[in-house]
N, C-alpha and C positions, 0 to 999 in steps of 0.2 A: 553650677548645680541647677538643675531645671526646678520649678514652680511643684513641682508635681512631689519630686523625692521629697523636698524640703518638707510640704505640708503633709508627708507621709512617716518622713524617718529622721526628717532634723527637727523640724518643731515641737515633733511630742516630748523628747528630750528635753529639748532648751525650756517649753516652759513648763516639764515636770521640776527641773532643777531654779526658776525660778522662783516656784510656788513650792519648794523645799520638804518636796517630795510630797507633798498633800495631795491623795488623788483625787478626792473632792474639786478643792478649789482647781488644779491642777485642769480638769476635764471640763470645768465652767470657763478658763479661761483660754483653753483649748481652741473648741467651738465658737468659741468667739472672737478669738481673735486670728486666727489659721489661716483663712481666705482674706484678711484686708491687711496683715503684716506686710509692709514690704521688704524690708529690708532688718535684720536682727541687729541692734544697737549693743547689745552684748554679746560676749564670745561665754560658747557654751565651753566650760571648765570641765576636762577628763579627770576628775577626781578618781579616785579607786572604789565608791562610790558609782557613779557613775558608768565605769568601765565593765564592772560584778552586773550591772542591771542590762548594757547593752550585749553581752555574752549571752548571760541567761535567755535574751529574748529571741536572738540569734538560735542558743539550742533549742527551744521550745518549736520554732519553726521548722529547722534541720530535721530535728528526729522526729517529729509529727507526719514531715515528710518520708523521710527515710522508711518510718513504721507503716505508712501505706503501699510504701514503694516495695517491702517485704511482703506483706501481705496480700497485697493485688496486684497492684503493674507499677512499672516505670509512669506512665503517663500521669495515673491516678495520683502517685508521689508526687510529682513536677506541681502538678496542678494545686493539689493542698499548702506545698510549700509558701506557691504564689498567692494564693487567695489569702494565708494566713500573714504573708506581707505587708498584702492590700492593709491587713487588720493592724498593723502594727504600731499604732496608738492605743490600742487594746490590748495587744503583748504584753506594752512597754508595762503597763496596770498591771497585769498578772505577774507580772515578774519581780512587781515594787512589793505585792502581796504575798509572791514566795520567798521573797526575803526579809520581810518583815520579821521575820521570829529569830532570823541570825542577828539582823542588824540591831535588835532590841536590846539582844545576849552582848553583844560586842560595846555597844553604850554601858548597858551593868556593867561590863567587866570592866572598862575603861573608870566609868564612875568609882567604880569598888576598888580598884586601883589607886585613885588617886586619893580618896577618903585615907587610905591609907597612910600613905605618902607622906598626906601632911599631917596625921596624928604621929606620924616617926619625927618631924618637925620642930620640936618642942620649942624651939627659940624664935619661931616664925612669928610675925604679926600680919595680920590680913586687913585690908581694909578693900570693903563691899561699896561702888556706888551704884544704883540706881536711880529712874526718874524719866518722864514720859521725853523728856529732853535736856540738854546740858553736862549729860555723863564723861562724857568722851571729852569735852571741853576740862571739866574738873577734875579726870583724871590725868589727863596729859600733863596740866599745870600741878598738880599733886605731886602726880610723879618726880615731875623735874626738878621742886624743890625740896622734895625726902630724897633725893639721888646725890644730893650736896655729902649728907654723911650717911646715908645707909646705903647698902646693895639692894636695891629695888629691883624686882620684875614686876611687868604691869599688862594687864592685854592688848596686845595688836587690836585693832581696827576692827575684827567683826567678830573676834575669838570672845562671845559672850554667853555663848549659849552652856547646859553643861557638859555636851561631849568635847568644843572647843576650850572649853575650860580646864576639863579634864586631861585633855590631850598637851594643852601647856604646862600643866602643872604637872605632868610626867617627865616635858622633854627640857623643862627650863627650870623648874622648880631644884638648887641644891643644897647643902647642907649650908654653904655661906649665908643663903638669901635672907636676909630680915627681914622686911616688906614685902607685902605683893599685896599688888593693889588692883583689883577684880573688876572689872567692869560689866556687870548682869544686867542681862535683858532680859525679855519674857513677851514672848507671845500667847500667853493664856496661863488661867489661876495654876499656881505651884510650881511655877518654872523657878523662880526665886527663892521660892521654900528648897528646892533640888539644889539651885548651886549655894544657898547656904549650908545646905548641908554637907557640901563637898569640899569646900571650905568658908566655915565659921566665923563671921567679920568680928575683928576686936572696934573695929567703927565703922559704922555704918552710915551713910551718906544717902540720902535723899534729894538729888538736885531740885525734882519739880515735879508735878500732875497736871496732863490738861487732855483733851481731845485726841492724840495719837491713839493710833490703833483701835479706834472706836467700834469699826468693823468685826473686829476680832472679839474685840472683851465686849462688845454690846452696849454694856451700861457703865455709866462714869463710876458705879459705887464699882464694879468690877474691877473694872482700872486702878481704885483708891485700895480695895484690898490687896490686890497682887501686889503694890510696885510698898506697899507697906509690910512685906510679907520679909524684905531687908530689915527692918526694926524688931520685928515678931520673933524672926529665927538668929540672930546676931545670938554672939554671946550673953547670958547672963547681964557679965559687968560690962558689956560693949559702950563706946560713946556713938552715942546718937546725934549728927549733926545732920540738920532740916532746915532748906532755906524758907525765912521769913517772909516772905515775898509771896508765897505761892499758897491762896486760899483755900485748895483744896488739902494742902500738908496742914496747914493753922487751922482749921475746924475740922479734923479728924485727927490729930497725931493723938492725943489724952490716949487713944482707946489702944494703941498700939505698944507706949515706949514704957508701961510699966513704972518699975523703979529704976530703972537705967537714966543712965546722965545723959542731958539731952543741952545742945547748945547750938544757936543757929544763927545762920548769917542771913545778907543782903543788904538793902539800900532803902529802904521805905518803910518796912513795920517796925521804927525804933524803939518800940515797946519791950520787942524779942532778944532786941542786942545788945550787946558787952560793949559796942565802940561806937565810935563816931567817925564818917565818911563827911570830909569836906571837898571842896574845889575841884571837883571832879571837871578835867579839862581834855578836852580833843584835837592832836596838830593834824590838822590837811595835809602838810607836808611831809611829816615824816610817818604819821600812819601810826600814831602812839596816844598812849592816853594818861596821862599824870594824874594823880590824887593825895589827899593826903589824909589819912587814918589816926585816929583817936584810940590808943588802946591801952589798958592795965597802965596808965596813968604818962604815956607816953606819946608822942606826934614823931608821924612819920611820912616820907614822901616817897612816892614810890613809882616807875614808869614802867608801864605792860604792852606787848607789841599787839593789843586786840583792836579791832575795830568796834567792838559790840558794848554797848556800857554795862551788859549784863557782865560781862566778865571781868568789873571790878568788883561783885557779889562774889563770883566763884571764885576769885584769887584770894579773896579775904576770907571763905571759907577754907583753902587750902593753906594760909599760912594761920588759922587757928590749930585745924590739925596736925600743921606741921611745930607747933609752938608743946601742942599734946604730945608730940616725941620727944620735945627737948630741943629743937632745935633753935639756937638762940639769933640773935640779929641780925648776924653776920652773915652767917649760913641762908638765911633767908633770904636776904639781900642779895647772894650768892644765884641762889638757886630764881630770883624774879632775873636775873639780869641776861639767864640761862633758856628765857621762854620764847618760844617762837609761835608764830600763826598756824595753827590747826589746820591739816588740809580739808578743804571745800567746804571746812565751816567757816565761813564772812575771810576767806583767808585772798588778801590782795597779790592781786598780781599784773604786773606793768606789760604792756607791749606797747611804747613810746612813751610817748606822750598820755596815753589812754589807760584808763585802771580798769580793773576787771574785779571783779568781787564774784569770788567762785563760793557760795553757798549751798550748792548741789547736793550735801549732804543732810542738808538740813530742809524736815521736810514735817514740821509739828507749828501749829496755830503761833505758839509763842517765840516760834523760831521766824515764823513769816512777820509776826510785828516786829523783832528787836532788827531785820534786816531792812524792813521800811526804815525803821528811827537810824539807822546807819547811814541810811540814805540821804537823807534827810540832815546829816551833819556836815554835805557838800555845798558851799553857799555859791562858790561861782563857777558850777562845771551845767553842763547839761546830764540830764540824769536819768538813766533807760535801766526798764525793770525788766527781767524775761524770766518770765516763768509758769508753766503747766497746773500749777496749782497747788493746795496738796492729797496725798491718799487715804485712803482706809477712817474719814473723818466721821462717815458711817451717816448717821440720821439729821445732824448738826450741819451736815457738809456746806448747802444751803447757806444758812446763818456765816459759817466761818468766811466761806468765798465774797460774802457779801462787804462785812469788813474787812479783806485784804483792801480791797476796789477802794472804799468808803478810806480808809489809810493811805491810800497810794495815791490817792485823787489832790490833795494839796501838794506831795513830795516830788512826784515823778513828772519830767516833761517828754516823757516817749514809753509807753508802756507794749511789753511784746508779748502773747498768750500762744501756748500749742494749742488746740483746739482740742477740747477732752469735755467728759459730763460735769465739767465744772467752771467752763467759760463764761459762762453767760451768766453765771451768780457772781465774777468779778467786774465784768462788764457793766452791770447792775450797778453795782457798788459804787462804780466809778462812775457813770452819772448820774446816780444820786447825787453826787459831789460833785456835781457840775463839773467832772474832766470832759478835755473836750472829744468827743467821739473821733475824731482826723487823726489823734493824735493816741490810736490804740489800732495797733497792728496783728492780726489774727492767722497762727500759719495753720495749718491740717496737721503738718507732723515735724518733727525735730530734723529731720532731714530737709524738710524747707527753709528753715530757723538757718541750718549751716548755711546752705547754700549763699542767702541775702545778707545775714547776720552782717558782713564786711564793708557792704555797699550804704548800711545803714550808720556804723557806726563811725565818729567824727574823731580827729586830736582833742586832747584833753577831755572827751567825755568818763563818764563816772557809767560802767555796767553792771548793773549786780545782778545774775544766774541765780535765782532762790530755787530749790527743790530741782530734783531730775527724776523724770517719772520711767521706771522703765517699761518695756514693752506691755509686761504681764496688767498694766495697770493704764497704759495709754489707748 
């Protein structure tokens, strides 16, 4: 495919469907990145979707032509055809905008559908998590130990928004189902007000609030309202569990959870909590982490296959909740012994002798310290960090990139940066803290990163991959 087609008829595509059909950001990221892309790190997805917008653009041109071509000449036709080609970054816009009013109907109808569905439900239980990070973590492990005795559905991987919400709960949603356990995002105020409303948490989950998506919500109170919009819209009698740990949930929750029960987990504000966390211990070898919990008057020991110590916070908030169903010791036990490593969050993976720590997915301030402190639990490996940064951190960005560097400067002996608007605020960081400059490697793009990547790394070394930035953002 020549340079030319691509910056004409594949990229307005690719990153209209990265920027999720926004034609704003959509045409900022356009222009800008169109002429210095080289190479597309993702594959552009023929959703139906997708296929409905490149028709549309296709007739818009055809018949534009066609109608000159009746009207005046053949030539006159040919020529508008082409010229409106040329425009076809401009099409692609016009045709996201004539279908706008189908695609808005077809979400209602989807949503009003599924409201449905689950008010015919009656013996359903819903549990809602959100949280600027740690969602996907604490529902997976939720999941897997409410699945010991109930028929759980739970969301796939990015089905968070409410048309993929809706669309699960059409195709997966049946009369058996007990659980379903929701995992809501939101990219701006009332996205979370929507999918509570499509379906209604009997508990609701708050993993955490920090700096993601800064970009978007502007302001932290913004952030604080939205991802609280889970406790606001829950049920009436919902339980409300908020982890301790997280200052933005602890000096704002009062104003949200009402008279609703509220009970919360983590590892440091033992003020908040019902139990006690001891001996929290980490094997190098096998990649485990043992602990032993204080609860309702009982000591237990417990082995979880995470690398992150946050995720003895989320397991002990998932076996509170799961203790809220009923499910007794055993079943618990059951369902911890059932958990595996979350893909490309801190999830290890061997190629010899050498670990790899794919964190790729994880791409929030708190997600970038608990994968230094990960790091950091390696005592006799050589230890390389790679990673681009992260995005959308908005006014903060600055500040954040500075303490990655300032954190990474005593753990890491090889650090690896893509080159992006936020290198040089970890480069900072990092000799602030006297890391040694020789020992921080800078590529232009992710395609240089592969190419060396192999020549650099050593047997037994420890790599941990934090964040993956895609095109639309590098």
């Amino acid at each position: 495919m020549s340079k030319l087609i691509k910056i004409l008829f594949f990229y307005p595509l690719y990153f209209l469907q990265l920027e999720n059909y926004q034609l704003k950001r959509f045409y900022r990221v356009y222009f800008k990145k169109v002429f210095v892309l080289e190479k597309p790190r993702q594959k552009l997805v023929l959703t139906l979707k997708m296929k409905v917008i490149i028709l549309v653009s296709l007739a818009i041109i055809l018949l534009s032509g066609a109608l000159f071509l009746k009207k005046f000449s053949v030539t006159l036709g040919i020529l508008v055809s082409f010229i409106l080609a040329l425009c076809f970054p401009f099409i692609v816009g016009l045709s996201v905008i004539i279908l706008l009013p189908f695609d808005i109907l077809i979400k209602k109808l989807n949503i009003l559908e599924a409201r449905q569905k689950i008010r015919k439900l009656k013996n359903l239980k819903i549990i809602g998590i959100t949280g600027s990070y740690g969602k996907t973590s604490f529902k997976e492990i939720l999941a897997t130990i409410l699945g010991v005795k109930y028929k759980v559905v739970y969301t796939p991987e990015n089905k968070n928004t409410p048309l993929g919400i809706s669309r699960l709960i059409l195709k997966n949603l049946k009369p058996e189902t007990e659980i379903f356990v929701a995992e809501m995002s939101a990219w701006q105020k009332g996205d979370i007000k929507t999918l509570c409303q499509i379906a209604p948490p009997e508990v609701a989950v708050l993993t955490g609030i920090n700096e993601s998506h800064l970009e978007r919500f502007k302001t932290i109170e913004n952030t604080i309202n939205t991802k609280f919009e889970i406790v606001k819209y829950s049920k009436e009698n919902a339980l409300v569990v908020l982890n301790a740990d997280n200052n933005y949930i602890i000096k704002n929750y009062k104003k949200y959870v009402d008279n609703k029960k509220v009970i919360f987990f983590g590892k440091e504000n033992e003020e908040f909590l019902n139990y006690k966390i001891k001996e929290i211990t980490f094997n190098e070898n096998t990649l485990k982490q043992t602990f032993v919990l204080e609860l309702e008057g009982k000591t237990y020991q417990f082995e979880i296959p995470f690398l992150g110590e946050y995720a003895v916070a989320m397991t002990i908030g998932a076996i509170l909740i799961a203790k809220y169903f009923n499910l007794d010791d055993t079943e618990i036990k059951i369902g911890l012994s059932l958990l595996k490593p979350v893909e490309h969050r801190l999830q290890p993976i061997f190629h010899g002798n050498t670990l790899i720590i794919d964190d790729s997915y994880n791409g929030n301030p708190n997600g970038a310290r608990e994968a230094i402190k990960v790091l950091s639990r390696f005592k006799n490996k050589r230890k390389i960090y790679v990673t681009p940064g992260l995005v959308e951190t908005g006014s903060r960005s600055n500040e954040i990139h500075k303490e990655i560097g300032k954190l990474l400067a005593p753990v890491a002996d090889l650090v690896i940066l893509i080159k992006n608007s936020v290198t040089d605020f970890i480069i900072e960081g990092l000799k602030e803290n006297n890391f040694n400059s020789e020992k921080i490697i800078v590529y232009n793009t992710p395609f240089e990163l592969e190419e060396n990547i192999n020549k650099i790394i050593r047997n037994n070394d420890v790599v941990l991959f934090q964040n993956d930035w895609p095109d639309n953002y590098l």
